[in-house]
Legacy VTK file of the C-alpha trace (Angstrom):
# vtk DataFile Version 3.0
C-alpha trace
ASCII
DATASET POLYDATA
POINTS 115 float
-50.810 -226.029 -46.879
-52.210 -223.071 -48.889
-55.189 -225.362 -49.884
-56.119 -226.737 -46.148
-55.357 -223.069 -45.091
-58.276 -221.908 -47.373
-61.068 -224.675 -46.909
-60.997 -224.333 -43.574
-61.672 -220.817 -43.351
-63.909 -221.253 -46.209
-65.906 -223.464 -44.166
-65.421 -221.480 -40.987
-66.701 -217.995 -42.214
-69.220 -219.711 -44.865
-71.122 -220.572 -41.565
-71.779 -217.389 -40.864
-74.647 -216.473 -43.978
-77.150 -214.481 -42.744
-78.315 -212.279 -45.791
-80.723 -210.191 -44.709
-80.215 -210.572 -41.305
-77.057 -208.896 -40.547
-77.648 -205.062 -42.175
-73.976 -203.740 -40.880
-71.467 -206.247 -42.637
-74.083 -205.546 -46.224
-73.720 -201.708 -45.368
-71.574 -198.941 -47.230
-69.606 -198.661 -44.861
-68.637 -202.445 -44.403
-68.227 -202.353 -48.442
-65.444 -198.965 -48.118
-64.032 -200.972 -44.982
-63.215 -204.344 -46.897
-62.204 -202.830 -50.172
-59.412 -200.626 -47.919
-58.302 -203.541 -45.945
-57.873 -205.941 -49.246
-56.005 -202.749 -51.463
-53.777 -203.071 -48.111
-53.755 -206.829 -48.294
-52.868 -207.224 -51.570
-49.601 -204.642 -51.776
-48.254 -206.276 -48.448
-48.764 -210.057 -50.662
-47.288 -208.231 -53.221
-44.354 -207.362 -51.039
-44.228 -210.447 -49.057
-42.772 -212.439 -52.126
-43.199 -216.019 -51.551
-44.966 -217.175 -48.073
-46.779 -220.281 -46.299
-50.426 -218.773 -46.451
-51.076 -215.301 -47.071
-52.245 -214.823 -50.816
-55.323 -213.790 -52.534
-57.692 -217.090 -52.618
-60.836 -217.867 -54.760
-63.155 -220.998 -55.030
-66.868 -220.742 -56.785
-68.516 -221.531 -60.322
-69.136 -217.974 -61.229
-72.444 -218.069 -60.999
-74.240 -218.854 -57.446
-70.837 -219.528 -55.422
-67.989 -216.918 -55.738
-65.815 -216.342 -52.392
-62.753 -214.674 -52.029
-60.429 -214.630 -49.176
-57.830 -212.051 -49.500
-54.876 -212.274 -45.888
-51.772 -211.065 -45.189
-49.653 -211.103 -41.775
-49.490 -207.449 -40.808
-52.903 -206.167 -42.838
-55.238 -208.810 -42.102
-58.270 -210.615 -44.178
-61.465 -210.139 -45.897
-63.833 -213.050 -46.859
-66.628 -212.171 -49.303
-69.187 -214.697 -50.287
-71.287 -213.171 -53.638
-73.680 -214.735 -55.515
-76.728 -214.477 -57.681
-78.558 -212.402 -55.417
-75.218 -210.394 -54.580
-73.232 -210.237 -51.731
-74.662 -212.997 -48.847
-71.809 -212.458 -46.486
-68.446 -211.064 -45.576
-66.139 -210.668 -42.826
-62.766 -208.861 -42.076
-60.288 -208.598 -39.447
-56.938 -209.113 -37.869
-54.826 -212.405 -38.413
-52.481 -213.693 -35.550
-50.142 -216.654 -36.585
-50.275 -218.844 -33.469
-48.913 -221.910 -32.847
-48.787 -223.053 -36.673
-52.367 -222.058 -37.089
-53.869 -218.676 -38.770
-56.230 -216.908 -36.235
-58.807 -214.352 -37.751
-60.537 -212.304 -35.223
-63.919 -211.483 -36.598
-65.468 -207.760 -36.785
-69.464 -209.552 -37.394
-70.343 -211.628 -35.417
-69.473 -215.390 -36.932
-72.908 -217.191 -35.867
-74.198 -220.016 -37.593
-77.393 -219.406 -39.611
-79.023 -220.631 -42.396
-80.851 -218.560 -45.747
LINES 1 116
115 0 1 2 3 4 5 6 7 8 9 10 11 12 13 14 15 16 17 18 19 20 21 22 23 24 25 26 27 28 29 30 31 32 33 34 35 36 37 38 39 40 41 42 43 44 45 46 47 48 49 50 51 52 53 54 55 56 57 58 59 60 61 62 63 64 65 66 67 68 69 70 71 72 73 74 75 76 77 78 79 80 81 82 83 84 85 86 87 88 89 90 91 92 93 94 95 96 97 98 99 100 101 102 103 104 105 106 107 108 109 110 111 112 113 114
């Protein structure tokens, strides 16, 4: 579950790169946001004990391809895609549990776009 659970939300918000494009979710304040909402993440996971999906997730080769997704019921998500060049793209938001699948609501706008 936790696997399926993170490729597809991998592969949802990885659709969303637009480095260079998108100034606000690469701005300070984006950066503050997201590390606040994981810190909060990761005490609630830390609290939670054992549970379905919410953990700390990471796939990448350390190099060109490092994302995280951090989610928890009550404090939400962050998604951050870095890389070579840095941070390409990153997201945060609420998560809703409905119908036996994880919503995220998005803060950026989640439009396709390529490099």
């Amino acid at each position: 579950m936790k696997t399926t659970l993170f490729i597809a939300a991998i592969l949802l918000l990885a659709s969303a790169v637009s480095y260079g494009e998108d100034q606000e979710k690469h701005s300070e304040k984006a950066d503050k946001a997201a590390k606040r909402q994981r810190e909060r993440i990761l005490a609630e996971i830390q609290n939670l004990g054992p549970h379905d999906w919410a953990g700390d997730y990471y796939a990448g080769d350390g190099l060109g391809v490092n994302i995280t997704l951090s989610l928890a019921p009550t404090s939400g998500y962050v998604f951050e895609w870095h890389g070579c060049l840095g941070l390409y793209d990153r997201n945060y938001g609420t998560v809703a549990w409905i119908n036996g699948c994880v919503c995220l609501s998005f803060t950026f706008e989640n439009a396709r776009k390529g490099f």
